[in-house]
C-alpha positions as a Markdown table, in Angstrom:
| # | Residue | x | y | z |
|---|---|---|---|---|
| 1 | Unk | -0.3 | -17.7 | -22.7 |
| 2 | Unk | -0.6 | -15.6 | -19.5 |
| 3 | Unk | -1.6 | -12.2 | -19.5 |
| 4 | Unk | 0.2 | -9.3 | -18.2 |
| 5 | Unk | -2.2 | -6.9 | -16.2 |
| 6 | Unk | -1.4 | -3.4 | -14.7 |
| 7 | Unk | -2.2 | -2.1 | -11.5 |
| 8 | Unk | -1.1 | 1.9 | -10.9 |
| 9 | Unk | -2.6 | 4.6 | -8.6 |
| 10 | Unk | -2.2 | 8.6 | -10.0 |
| 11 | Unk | -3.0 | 11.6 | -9.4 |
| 12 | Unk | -5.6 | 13.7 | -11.6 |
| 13 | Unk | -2.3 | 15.3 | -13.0 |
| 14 | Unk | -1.2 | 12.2 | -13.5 |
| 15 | Unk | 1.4 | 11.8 | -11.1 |
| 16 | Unk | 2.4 | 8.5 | -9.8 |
| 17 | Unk | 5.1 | 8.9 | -7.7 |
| 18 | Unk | 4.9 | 7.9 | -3.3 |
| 19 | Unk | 1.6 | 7.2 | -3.2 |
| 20 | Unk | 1.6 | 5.0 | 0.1 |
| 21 | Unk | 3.7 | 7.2 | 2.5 |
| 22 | Unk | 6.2 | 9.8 | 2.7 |
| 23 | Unk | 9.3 | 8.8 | 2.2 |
| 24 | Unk | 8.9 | 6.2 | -0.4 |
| 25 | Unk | 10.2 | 7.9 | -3.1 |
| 26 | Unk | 11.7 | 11.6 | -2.5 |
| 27 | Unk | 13.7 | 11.5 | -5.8 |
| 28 | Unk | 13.5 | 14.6 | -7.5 |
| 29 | Unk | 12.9 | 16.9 | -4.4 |
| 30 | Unk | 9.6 | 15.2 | -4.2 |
| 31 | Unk | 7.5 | 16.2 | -1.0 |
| 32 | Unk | 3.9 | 15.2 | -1.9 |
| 33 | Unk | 4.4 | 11.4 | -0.7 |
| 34 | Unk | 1.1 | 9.7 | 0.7 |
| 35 | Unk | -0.9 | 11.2 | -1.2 |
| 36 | Unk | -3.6 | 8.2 | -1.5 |
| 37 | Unk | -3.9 | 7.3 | 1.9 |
| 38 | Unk | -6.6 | 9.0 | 3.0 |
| 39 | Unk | -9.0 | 8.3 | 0.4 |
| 40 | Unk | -8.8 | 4.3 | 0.9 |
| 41 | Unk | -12.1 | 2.6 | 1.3 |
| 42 | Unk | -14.1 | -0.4 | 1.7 |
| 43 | Unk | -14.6 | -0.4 | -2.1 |
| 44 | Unk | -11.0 | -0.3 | -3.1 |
| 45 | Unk | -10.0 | -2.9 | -1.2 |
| 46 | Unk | -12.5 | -4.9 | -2.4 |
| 47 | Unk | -11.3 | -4.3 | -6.2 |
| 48 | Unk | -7.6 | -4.9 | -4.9 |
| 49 | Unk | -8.7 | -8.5 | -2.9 |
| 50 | Unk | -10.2 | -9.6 | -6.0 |
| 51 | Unk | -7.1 | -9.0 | -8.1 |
| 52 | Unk | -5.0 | -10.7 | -5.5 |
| 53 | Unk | -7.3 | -13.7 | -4.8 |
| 54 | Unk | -5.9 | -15.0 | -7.3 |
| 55 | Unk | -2.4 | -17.1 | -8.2 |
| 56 | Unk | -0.8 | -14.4 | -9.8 |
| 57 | Unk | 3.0 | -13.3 | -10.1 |
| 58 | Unk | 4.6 | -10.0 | -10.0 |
| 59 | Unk | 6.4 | -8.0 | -12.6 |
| 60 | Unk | 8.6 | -4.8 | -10.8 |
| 61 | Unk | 10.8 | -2.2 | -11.9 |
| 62 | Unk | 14.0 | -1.8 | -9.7 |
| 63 | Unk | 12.3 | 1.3 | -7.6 |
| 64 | Unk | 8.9 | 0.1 | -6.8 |
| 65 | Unk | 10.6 | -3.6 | -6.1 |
| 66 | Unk | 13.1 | -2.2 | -3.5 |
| 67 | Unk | 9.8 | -0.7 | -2.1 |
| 68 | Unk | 7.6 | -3.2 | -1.8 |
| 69 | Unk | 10.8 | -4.9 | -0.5 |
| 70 | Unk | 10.9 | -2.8 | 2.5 |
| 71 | Unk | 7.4 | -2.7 | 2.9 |
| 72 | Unk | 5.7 | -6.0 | 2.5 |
| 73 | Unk | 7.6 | -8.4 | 4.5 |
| 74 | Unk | 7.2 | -6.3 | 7.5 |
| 75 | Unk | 3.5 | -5.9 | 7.0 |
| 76 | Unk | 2.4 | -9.7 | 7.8 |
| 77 | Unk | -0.8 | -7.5 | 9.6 |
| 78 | Unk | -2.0 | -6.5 | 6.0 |
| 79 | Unk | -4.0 | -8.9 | 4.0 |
| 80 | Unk | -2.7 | -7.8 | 1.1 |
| 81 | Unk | 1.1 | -9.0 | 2.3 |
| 82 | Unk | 1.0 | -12.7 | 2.1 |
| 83 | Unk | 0.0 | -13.4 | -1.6 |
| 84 | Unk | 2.6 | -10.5 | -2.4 |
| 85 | Unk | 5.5 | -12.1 | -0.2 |
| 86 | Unk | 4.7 | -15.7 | -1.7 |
| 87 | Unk | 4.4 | -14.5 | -5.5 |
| 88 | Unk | 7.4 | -15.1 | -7.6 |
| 89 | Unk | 9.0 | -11.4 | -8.3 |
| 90 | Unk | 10.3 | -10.9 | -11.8 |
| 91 | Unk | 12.5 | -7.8 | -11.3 |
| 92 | Unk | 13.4 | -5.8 | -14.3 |
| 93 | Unk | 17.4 | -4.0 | -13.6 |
| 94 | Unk | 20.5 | -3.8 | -15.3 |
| 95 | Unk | 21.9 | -2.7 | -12.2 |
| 96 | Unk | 20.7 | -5.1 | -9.3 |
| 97 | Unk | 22.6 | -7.9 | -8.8 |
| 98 | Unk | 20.5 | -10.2 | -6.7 |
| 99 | Unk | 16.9 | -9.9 | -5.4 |
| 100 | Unk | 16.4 | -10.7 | -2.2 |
| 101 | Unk | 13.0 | -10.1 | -1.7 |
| 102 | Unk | 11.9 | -13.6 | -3.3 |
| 103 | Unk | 11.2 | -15.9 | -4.3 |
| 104 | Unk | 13.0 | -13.7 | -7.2 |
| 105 | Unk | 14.4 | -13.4 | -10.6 |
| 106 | Unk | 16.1 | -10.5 | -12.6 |
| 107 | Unk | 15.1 | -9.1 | -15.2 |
| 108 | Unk | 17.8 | -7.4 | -17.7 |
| 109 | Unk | 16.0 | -8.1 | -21.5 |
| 110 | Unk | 12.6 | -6.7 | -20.6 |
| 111 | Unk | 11.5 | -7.3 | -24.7 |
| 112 | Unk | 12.6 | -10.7 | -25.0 |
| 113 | Unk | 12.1 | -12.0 | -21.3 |
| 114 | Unk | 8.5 | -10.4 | -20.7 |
| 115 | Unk | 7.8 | -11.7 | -24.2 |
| 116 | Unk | 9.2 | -15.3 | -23.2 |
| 117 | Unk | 7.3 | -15.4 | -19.8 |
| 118 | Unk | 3.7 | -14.7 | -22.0 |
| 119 | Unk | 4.0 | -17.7 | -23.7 |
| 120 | Unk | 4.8 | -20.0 | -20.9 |
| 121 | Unk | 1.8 | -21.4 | -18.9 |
| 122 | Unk | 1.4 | -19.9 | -15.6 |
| 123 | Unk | -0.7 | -17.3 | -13.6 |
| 124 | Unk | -1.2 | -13.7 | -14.5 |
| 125 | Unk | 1.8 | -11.8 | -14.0 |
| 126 | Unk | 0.9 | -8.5 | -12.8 |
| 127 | Unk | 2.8 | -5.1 | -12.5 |
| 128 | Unk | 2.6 | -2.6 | -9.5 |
| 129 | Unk | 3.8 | 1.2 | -10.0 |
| 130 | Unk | 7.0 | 0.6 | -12.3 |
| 131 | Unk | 6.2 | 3.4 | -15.1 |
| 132 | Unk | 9.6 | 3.4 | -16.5 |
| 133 | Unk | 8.7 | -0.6 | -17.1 |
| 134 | Unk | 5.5 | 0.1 | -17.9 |
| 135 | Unk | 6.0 | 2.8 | -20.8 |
| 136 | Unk | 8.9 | 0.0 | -22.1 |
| 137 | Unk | 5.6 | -3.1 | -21.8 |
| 138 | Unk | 3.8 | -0.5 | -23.9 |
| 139 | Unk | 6.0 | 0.2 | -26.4 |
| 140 | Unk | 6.4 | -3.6 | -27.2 |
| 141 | Unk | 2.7 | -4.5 | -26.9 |
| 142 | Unk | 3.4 | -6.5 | -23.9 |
| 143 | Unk | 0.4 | -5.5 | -21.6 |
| 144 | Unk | -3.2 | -6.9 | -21.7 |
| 145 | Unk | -5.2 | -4.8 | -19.2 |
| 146 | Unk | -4.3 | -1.7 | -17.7 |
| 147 | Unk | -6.0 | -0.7 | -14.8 |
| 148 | Unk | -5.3 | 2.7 | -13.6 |
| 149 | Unk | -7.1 | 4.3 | -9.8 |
| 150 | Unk | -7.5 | 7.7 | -10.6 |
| 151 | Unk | -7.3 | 9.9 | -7.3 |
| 152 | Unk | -9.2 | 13.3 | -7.1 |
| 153 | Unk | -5.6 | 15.2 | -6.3 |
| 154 | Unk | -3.5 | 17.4 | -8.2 |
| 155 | Unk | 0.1 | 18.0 | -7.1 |
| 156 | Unk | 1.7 | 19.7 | -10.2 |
| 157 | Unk | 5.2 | 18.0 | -10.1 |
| 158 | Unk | 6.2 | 14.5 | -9.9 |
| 159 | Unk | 6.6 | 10.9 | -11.4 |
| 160 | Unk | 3.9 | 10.7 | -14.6 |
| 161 | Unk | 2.3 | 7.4 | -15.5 |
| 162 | Unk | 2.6 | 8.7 | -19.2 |
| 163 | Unk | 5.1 | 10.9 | -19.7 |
| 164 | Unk | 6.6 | 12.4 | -22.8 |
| 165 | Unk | 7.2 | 9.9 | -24.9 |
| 166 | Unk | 4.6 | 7.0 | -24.3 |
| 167 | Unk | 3.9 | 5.2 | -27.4 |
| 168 | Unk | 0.4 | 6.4 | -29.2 |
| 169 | Unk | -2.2 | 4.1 | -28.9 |
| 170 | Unk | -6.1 | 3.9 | -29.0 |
| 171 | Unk | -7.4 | 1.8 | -25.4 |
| 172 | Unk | -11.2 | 0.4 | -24.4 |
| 173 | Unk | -12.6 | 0.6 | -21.3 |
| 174 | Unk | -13.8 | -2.9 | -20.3 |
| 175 | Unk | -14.8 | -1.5 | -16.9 |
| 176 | Unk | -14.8 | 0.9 | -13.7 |
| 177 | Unk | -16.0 | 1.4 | -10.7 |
| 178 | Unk | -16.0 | 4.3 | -8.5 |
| 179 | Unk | -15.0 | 4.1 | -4.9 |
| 180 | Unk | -16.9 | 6.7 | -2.1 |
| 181 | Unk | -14.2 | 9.0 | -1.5 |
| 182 | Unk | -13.9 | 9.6 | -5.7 |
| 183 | Unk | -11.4 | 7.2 | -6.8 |
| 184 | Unk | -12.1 | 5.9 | -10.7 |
| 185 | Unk | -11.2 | 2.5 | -10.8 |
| 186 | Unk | -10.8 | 2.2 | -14.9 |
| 187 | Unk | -9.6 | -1.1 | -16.6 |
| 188 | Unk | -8.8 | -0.8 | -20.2 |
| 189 | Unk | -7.4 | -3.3 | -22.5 |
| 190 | Unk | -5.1 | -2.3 | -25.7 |
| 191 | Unk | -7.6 | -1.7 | -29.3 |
| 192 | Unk | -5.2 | -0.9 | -31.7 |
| 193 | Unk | -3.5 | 2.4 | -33.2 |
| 194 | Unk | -5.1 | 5.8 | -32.9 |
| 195 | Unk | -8.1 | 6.7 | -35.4 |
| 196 | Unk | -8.1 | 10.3 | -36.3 |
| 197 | Unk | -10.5 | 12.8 | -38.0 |
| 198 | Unk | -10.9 | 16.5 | -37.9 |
| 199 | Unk | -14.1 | 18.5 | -37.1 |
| 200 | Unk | -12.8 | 21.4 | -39.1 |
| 201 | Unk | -15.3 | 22.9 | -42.1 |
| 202 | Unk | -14.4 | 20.9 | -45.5 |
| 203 | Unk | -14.2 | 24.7 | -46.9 |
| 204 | Unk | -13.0 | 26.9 | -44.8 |
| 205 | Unk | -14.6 | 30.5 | -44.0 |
| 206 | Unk | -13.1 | 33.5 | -44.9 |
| 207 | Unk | -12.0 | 33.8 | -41.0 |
């Protein structure tokens, strides 16, 4: 079995949209892009080289794949760019017709296929960004750890990690760190449906 493991930065609003530069993703009017640059330090790239140390494969929605697309092979400089350029991209589109960021291969029954690669021996897949494919993993009990970088921004608008609609479910910490500029490095694995209880007096006041 290999285990599918999440990677995503967001804001303290939860946004998750651009977080590298600019103009990766403007969609929506956005104009908050970069927002995690300057809060990169020594102990988040040491969490991030660990992860990538490695063998490990990648899991992408269309968006953050033609990102990292335009990014990665062009940035041989970065450590982080030659076990991304030589993982095998699983690329999850109904509208893509070829990947050409590869070694590649698309993606069009994320259920069934993501389900299919599990059981097959092999590294870790892991996903990057991708929250429409994320809140679809979710929904279908696909994902084994999610680690989520919590930044100390608030931007208001933008892309949400878990967005109207994510499927209810109870998670457990398994571990954090916190970097020196205020990051919150959380990993949490899934643990089940939601308990529930109610604080409220078993008979009420009169108020």
């Amino acid at each position: 079995m290999r285990k599918i493991t999440v990677n995503t930065f967001v804001t303290l609003d939860g946004v998750m949209q651009a977080p590298g530069a600019p103009r990766e993703d403007t969609s929506g009017g956005f104009t908050h892009g970069g927002w995690s640059f300057t809060h990169w330090d020594d102990v988040m790239g040491q969490v991030m080289g660990e992860a990538m140390a490695k063998p490990f494969d990648l899991l992408l929605g269309r968006t953050t794949y033609e990102i990292f697309a335009a990014h990665w092979p062009n940035a041989t400089d970065n450590p982080g760019a030659e076990p991304l350029n030589r993982a095998h991209k699983y690329v999850a589109s109904r509208t893509l017709e070829r990947a050409a960021w590869g070694p590649a291969t698309l993606i069009r029954d994320v259920p069934a296929e993501v389900a299919g690669l599990k059981a097959e021996d092999g590294p870790e897949i892991q996903v990057h960004g991708s929250g429409k494919l994320i809140q679809t993993l979710l929904e279908h009990g696909l994902i084994d750890q999610l680690r989520v970088w919590t930044f100390p921004v608030l931007l208001g608008h933008g892309k949400r990690l878990f967005a109207e609609g994510t499927r209810p479910g109870k998670l457990k910490l398994v571990g954090s760190t916190v970097s020196t500029t205020g990051v919150i490095i959380a990993t949490y694995e899934p643990a089940g449906a939601v308990a529930y209880g109610s604080f409220a007096l078993e008979e009420p006041t009169p108020a």
